[in-house]
C-alpha positions in Angstrom: 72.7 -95.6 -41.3 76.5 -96.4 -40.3 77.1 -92.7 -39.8 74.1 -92.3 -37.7 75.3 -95.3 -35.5 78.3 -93.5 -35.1 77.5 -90.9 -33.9 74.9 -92.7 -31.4 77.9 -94.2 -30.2 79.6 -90.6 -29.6 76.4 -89.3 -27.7 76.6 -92.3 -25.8 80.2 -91.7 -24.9 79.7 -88.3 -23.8 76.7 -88.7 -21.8 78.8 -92.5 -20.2 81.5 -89.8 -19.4 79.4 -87.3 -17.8 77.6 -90.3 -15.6 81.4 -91.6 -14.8 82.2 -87.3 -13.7 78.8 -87.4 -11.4 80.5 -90.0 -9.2 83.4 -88.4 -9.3 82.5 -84.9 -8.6 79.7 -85.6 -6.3 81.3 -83.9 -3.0 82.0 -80.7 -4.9 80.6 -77.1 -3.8 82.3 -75.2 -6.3 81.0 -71.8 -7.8 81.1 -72.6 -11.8 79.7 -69.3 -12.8 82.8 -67.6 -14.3 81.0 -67.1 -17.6 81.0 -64.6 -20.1 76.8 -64.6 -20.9 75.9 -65.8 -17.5 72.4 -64.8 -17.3 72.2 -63.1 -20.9 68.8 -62.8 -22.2 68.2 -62.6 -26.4 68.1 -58.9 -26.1 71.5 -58.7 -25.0 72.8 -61.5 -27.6 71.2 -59.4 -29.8 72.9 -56.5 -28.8 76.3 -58.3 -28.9 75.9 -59.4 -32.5 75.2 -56.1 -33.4 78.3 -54.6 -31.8 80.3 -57.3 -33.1 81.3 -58.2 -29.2 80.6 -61.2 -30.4 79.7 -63.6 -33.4 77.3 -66.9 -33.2 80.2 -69.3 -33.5 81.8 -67.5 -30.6 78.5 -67.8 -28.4 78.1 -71.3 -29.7 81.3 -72.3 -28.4 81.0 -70.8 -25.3 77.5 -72.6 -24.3 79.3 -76.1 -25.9 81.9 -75.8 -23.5 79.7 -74.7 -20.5 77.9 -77.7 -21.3 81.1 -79.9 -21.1 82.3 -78.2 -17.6 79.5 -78.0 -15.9 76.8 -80.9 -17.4 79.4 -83.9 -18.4 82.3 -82.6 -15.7 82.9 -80.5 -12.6 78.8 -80.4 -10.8 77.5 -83.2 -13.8 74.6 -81.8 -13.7 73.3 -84.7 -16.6 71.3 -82.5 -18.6 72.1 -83.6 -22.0 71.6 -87.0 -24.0 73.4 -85.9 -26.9 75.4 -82.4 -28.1 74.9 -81.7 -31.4 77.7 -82.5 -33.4 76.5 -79.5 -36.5 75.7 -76.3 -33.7 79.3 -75.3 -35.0 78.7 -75.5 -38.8 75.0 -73.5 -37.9 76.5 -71.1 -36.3 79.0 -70.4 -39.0 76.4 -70.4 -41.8 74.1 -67.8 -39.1 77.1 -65.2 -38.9 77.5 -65.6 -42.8 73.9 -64.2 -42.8 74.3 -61.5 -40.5 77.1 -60.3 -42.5 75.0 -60.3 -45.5 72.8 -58.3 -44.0 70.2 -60.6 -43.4 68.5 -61.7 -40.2 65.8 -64.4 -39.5 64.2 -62.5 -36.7 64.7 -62.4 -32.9 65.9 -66.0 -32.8 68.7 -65.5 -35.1 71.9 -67.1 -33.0 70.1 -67.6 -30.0 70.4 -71.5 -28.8 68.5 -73.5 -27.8 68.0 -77.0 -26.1 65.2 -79.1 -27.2 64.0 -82.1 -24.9 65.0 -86.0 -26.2 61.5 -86.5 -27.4 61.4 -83.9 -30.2 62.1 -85.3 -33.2 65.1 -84.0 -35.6 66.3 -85.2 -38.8 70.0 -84.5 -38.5 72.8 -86.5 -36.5 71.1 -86.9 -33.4 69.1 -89.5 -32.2 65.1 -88.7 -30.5 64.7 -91.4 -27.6 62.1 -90.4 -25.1 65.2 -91.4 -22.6 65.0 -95.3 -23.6 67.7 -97.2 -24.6 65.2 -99.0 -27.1 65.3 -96.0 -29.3 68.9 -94.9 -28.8 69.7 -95.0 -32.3 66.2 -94.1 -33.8 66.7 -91.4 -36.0 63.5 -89.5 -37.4 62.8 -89.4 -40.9 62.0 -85.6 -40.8 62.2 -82.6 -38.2 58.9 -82.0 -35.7 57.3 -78.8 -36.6 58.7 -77.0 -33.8 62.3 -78.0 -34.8 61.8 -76.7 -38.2 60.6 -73.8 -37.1 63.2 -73.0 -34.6 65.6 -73.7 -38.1 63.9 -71.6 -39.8 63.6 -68.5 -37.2 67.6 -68.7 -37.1 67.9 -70.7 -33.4 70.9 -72.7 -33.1 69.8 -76.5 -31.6 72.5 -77.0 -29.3 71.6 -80.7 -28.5 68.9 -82.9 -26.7 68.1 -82.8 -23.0 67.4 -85.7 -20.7 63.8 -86.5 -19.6 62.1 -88.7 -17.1 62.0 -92.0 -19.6 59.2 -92.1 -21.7 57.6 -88.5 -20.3 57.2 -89.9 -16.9 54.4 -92.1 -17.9 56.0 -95.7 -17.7 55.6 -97.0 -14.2 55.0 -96.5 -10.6 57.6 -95.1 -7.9 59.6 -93.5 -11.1 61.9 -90.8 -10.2 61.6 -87.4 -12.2 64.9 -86.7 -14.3 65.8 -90.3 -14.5 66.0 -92.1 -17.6 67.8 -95.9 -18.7 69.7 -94.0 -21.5 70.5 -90.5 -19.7 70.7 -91.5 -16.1 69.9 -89.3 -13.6 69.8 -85.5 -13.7 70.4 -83.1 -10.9 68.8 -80.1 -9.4 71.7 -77.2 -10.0 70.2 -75.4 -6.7 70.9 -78.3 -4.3 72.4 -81.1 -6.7 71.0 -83.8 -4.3 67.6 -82.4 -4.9 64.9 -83.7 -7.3 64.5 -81.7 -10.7 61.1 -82.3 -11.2 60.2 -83.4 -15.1 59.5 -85.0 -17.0 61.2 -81.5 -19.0 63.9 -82.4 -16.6 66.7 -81.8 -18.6 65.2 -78.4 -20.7 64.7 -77.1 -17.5 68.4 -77.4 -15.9 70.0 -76.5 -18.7 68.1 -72.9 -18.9 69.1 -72.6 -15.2 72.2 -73.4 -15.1 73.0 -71.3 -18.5 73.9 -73.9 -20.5 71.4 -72.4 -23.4 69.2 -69.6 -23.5 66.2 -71.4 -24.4 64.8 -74.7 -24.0 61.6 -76.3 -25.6 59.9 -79.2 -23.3 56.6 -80.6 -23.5 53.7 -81.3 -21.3 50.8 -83.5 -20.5 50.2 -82.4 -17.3 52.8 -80.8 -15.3 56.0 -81.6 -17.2 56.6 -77.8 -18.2 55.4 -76.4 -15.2 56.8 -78.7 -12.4 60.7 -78.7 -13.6 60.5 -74.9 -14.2 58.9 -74.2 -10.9 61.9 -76.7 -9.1 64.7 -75.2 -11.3 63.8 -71.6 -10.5 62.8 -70.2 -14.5 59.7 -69.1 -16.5 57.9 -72.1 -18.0 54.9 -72.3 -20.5 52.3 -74.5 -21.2 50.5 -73.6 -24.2 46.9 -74.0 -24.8 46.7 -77.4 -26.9 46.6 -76.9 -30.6 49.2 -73.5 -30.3 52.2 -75.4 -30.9 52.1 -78.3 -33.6 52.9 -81.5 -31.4 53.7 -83.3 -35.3 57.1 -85.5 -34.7 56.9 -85.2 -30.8 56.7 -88.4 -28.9 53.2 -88.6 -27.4 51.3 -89.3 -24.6 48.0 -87.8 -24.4 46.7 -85.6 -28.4 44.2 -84.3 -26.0 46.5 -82.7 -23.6 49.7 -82.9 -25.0 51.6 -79.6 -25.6 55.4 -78.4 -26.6 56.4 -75.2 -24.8 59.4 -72.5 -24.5 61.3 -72.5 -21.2 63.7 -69.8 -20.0 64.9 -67.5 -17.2 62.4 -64.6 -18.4 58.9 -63.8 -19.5 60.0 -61.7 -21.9 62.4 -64.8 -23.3 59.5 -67.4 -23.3 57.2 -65.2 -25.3 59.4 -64.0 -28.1 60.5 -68.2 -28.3 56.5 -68.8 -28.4 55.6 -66.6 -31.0 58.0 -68.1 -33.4 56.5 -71.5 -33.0 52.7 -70.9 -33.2 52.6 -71.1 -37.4 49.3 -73.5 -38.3 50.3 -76.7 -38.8 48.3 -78.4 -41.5 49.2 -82.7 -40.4 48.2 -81.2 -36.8 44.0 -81.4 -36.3 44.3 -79.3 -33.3 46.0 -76.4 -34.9 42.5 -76.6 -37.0 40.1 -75.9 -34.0 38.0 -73.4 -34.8 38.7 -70.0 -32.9 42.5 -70.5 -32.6 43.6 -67.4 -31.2 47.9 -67.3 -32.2 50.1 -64.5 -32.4 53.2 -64.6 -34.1 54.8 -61.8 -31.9 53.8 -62.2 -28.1 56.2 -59.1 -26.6 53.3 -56.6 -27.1 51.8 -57.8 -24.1 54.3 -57.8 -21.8 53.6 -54.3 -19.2 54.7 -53.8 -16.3 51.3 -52.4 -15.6 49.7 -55.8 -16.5 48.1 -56.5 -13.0 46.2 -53.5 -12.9 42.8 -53.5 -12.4 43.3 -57.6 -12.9 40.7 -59.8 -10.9 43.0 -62.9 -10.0 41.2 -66.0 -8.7 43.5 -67.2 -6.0 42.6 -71.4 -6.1 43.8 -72.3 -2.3 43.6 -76.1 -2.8 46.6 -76.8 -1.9 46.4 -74.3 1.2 47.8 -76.7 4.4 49.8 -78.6 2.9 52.9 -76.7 3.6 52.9 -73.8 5.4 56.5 -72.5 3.8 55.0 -72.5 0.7 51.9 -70.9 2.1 53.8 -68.2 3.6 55.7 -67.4 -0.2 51.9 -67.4 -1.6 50.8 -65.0 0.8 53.5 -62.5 0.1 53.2 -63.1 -3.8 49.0 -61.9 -2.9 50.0 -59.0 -1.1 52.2 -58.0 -3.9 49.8 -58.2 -6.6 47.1 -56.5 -4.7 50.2 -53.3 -4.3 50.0 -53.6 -8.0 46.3 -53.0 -8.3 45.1 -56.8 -8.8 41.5 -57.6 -6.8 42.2 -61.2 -5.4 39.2 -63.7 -5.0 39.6 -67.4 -2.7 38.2 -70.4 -4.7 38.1 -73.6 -2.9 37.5 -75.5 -6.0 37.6 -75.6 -9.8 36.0 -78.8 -10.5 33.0 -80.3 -9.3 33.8 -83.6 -9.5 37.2 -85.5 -9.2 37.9 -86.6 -12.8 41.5 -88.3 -11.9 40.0 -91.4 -13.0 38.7 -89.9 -16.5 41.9 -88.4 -17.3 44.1 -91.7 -16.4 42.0 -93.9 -18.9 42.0 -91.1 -21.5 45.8 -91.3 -21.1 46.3 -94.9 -21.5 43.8 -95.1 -24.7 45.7 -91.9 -26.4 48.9 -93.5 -25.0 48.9 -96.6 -26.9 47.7 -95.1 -30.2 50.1 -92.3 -30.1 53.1 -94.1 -29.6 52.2 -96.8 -32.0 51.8 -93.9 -34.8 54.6 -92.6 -33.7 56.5 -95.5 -34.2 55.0 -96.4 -37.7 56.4 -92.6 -38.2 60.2 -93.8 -37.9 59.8 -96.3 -41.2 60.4 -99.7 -42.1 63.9 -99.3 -39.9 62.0 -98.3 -37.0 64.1 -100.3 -33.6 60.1 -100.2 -32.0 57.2 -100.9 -34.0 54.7 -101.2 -31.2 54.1 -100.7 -27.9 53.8 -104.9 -27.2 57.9 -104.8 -28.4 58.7 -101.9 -26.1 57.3 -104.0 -23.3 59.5 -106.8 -24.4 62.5 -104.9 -25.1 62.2 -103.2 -21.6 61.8 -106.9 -19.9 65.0 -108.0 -21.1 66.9 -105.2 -20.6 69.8 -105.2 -17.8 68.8 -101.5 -16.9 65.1 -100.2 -17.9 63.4 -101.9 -14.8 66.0 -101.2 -11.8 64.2 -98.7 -10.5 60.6 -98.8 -11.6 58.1 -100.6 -13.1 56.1 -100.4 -16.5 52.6 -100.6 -16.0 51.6 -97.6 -17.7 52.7 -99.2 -20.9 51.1 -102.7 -19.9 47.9 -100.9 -18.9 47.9 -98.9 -22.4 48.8 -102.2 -24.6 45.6 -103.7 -23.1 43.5 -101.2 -24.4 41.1 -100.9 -27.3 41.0 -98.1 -30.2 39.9 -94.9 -29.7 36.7 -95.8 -31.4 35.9 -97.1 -27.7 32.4 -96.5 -26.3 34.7 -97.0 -22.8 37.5 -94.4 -24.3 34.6 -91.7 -25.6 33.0 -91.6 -22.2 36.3 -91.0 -20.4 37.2 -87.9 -22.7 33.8 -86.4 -22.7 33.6 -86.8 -18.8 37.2 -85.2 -18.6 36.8 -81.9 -20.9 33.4 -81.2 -19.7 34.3 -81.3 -16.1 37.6 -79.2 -17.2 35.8 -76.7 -19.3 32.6 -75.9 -19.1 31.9 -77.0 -15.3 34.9 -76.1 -14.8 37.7 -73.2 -15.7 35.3 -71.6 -17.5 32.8 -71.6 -15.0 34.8 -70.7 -12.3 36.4 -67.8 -14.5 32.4 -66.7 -15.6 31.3 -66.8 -12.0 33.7 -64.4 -10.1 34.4 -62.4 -13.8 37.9 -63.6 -13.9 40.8 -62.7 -15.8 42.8 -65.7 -14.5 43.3 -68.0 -11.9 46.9 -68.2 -9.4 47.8 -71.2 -7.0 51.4 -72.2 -6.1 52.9 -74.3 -8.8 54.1 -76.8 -6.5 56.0 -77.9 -3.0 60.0 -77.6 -2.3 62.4 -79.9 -4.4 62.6 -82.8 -2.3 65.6 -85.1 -2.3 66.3 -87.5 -5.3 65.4 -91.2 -4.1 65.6 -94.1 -6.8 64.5 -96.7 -4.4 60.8 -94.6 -3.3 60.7 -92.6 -6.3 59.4 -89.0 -6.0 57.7 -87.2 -3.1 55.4 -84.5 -4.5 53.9 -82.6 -1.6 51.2 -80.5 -3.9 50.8 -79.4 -7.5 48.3 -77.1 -9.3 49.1 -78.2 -13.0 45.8 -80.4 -13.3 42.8 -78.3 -14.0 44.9 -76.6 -16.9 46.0 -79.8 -17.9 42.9 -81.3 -18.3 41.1 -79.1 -19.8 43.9 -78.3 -22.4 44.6 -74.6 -21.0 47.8 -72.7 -21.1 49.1 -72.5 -17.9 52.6 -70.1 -17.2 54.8 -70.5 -14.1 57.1 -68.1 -12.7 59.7 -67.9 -9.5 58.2 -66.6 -6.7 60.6 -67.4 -3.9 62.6 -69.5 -2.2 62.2 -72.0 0.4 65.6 -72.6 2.1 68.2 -72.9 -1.2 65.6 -74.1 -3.6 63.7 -71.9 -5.1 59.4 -72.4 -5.7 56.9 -70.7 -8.7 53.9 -69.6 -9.2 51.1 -70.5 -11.8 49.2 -68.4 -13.5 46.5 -70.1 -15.6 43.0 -69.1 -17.6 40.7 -70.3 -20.5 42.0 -71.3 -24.1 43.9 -68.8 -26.0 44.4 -66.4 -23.4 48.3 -66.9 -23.7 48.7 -63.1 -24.3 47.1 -62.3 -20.7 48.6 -64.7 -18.6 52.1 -63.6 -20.5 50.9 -59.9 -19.7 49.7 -60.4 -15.5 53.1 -63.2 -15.2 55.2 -60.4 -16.6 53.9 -57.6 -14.1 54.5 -60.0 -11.1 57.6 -60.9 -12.5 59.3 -58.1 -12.9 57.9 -56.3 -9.6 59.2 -59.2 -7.8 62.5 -61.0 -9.7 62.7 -63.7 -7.4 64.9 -65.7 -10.1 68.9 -66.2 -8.6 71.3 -67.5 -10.2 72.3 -71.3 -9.2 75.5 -72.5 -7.3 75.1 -76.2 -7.3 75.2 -76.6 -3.4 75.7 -80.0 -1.6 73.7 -81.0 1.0 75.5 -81.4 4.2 
């Protein structure tokens, strides 16, 4: 436990350092993309490994110092809570392999960023972005961590988050956390990064890793993706295990690969679909999990596709309109039949899905908590309520209601809770994605992911202009979103979303559009004048 504390106490001085360097370097408009793998997908690594350009202790270092230039100096960006102090040793003891002859699979050297709410047992701490957990260290790895190990990928650290997934309070600003601070948009670094897989997000963007894991409940892949310009996925629930992830919502709750490609996400998502026994949603009956997803990746993929444009969010701003336009045209030139739907659901089930929340909120985190042991800093959500009241930073900016709300609730054997879920799926499923999909013979459904990045503001919190991520969401669908454009400097995605299991289609249609199109740029960490 002393060692632990340590080094809690060295995460906390390099993320206090890269806080102090984001006041410092705040008028900057530098270009800090003088790096060697700037861009580099795993195919190229690859490559390079098996030229001997380069060795996995030589890429390790590079990404460990891009992280210190660009995320705790020069733009401090604010992506990470913690490096991890072993990525040196595990890269050594990778190369030894490789020498041997001997080679995990694709994932061998690549690294990877996982967000502060993934558990893993080594020197770093899993926080959820709260200061009440900053030296909580998990008794075992999550499921996806150990499978990450175990396919070879090299965990470079943990990434800030909006605190506690973004469901705390009200007026909370995405990317902003009491134990990571605030974290910057690398497009326009005044502009918000979306989250609450803030920090996964920016530090695939700005090539600080190659691959990041976030999670969602609804919209945390999607949303930061979309904002920071890369490829996000949101797995159908019960895909990836969610076992040692910090949770909101077991019925909607879902880990996910981020990175700048589709071909990128889908070779990090087939190394994390193994069943998970301690996980009842890897159980469901029908499962449909592949452990190699490159397959269905064709440029061809939109042909003879039937797309269900949904046009909700049509009006609301007409930049955005304008990119979603052009991204139709596009896909009809690639053979895809495009059909308007006003509507997916036929009744507004906001209300259903926020009490499902709150109930699955409090029961989660309180198992979660019992997870950490008799040493755990929280036990219960009732202490993180206290802890947060008399702490000098947790309720500067915004409140915590969500966690008030959720602390007043019953257990999930509630007749109150049981209505609210079977109202929700029902309305998501049935009457919903699946009959919209059945009714105009879809393959899947496109909307804009979500508005502009609009400008970081602690004191009114975040100003979301429109978002698609819901019926997905809800229902417990995967949901893929991939750049599409740009308005002005920042850039804005699309989503591409369907019924459960059908990862390997949307993964086929988003690579088509994506590489007809390859809208993603590079980031230069402009300054607003």
């Amino acid at each position: 436990m002393k060692t632990n504390n340590i080094l809690g106490i060295f995460c906390l001085i390099l993320l206090s350092a890269g806080m102090l360097s984001c006041e410092a370097g705040s008028g900057q408009n530098k270009a800090y993309n003088d790096f060697e793998f700037l861009e580099y997908d795993i195919m190229q690594i690859r490559q390079a490994y098996e030229k001997k350009e380069c060795s996995i202790e030589d890429l390790t270092r590079a990404y460990l110092q891009r992280i210190e230039d660009i995320d705790q100096k020069g733009p401090a960006l604010n992506t990470m809570i913690c490096v991890n102090p072993d990525a040196i040793r595990i890269a050594r003891e990778l190369d030894k392999e490789l020498r041997e002859g001997r080679s995990r699979g694709p994932l061998h050297g690549i690294p990877v960023v996982l967000k502060d709410n993934i558990d893993t047992h080594d020197k770093m701490p899993c926080t959820a972005g709260s200061r009440a957990l900053k030296d909580s260290y998990p008794l075992r790895d999550s499921f996806v961590a150990a499978r990450l190990r175990d396919a070879g990928a090299v965990i470079l650290g943990k990434s800030n988050l909006s605190e506690w997934a973004n469901f705390r309070g009200r007026l909370s600003t995405s990317g902003w956390s009491g134990l990571g601070g605030q974290t910057k948009n690398p497009y326009v670094l005044d502009r918000n990064p979306c989250g609450s897989s803030s920090g996964s997000a920016v530090a695939v963007s700005a090539n600080l890793t190659v691959l990041a894991i976030g999670t969602e409940t609804n919209g945390s892949i999607v949303c930061p993706s979309h904002n920071n310009g890369i490829v996000g996925i949101k797995p159908t629930v019960g895909l990836i295990s969610r076992r040692g992830i910090i949770p909101i919502s077991q019925t909607m709750d879902s880990a996910g690969p981020m990175a700048r490609s589709v071909r990128d996400v889908a070779m990090c998502l087939g190394a994390l679909t193994e069943v998970d026994p301690e996980d009842d949603a890897m159980l469901i009956p029908g499962r449909k999990a592949y452990s190699d997803y490159t397959p269905f990746l064709k440029e061809s993929g939109l042909t003879n596709k039937r797309l269900g444009w949904f046009t909700a969010s049509r009006g609301s701003h007409y930049k955005v309109d304008a990119l979603m336009e052009k991204a139709v045209d596009d896909m009809r030139e690639l053979g895809a039949e495009i059909i308007e739907i006003e509507q997916i659901f036929t009744e507004n089930i906001g209300a259903s899905s926020f009490e499902v929340m709150l109930y699955e909120y409090k029961d989660g985190l309180n198992r979660y908590f019992a997870s950490l042991g008799e040493n755990a800093a929280i036990r219960n959500v009732e202490e993180l309520i206290i802890f947060n009241e008399n702490d000098s930073v947790e309720l500067l900016y915004f409140d915590q209601i969500y966690l008030e709300m959720a602390a007043g609730k019953a257990g999930l054997d509630s007749e109150e809770y049981r209505t609210a879920l079977e109202i929700m799926l029902t309305s998501a499923r049935e009457k919903g994605i699946d009959r919209i999909m059945e009714m105009h013979g879809l393959d899947a459904i496109i909307a804009p992911t979500g508005g502009p990045a609009w400008k970081t503001d602690l004191i009114n919190g975040d100003h979301f202009q429109l978002s698609s991520s819901s019926p997905a969401a809800r229902a417990g669908y995967p949901n893929i979103t991939v750049p599409m454009g740009f308005v002005g400097e920042v850039p804005v995605g699309i989503s591409f979303f369907g019924r459960a299991w059908s990862e390997p289609l949307l993964l086929e249609i988003a690579y088509a559009y994506e590489q007809a199109t390859l809208h993603r740029r590079v980031p230069e960490f402009l300054v607003s004048d």
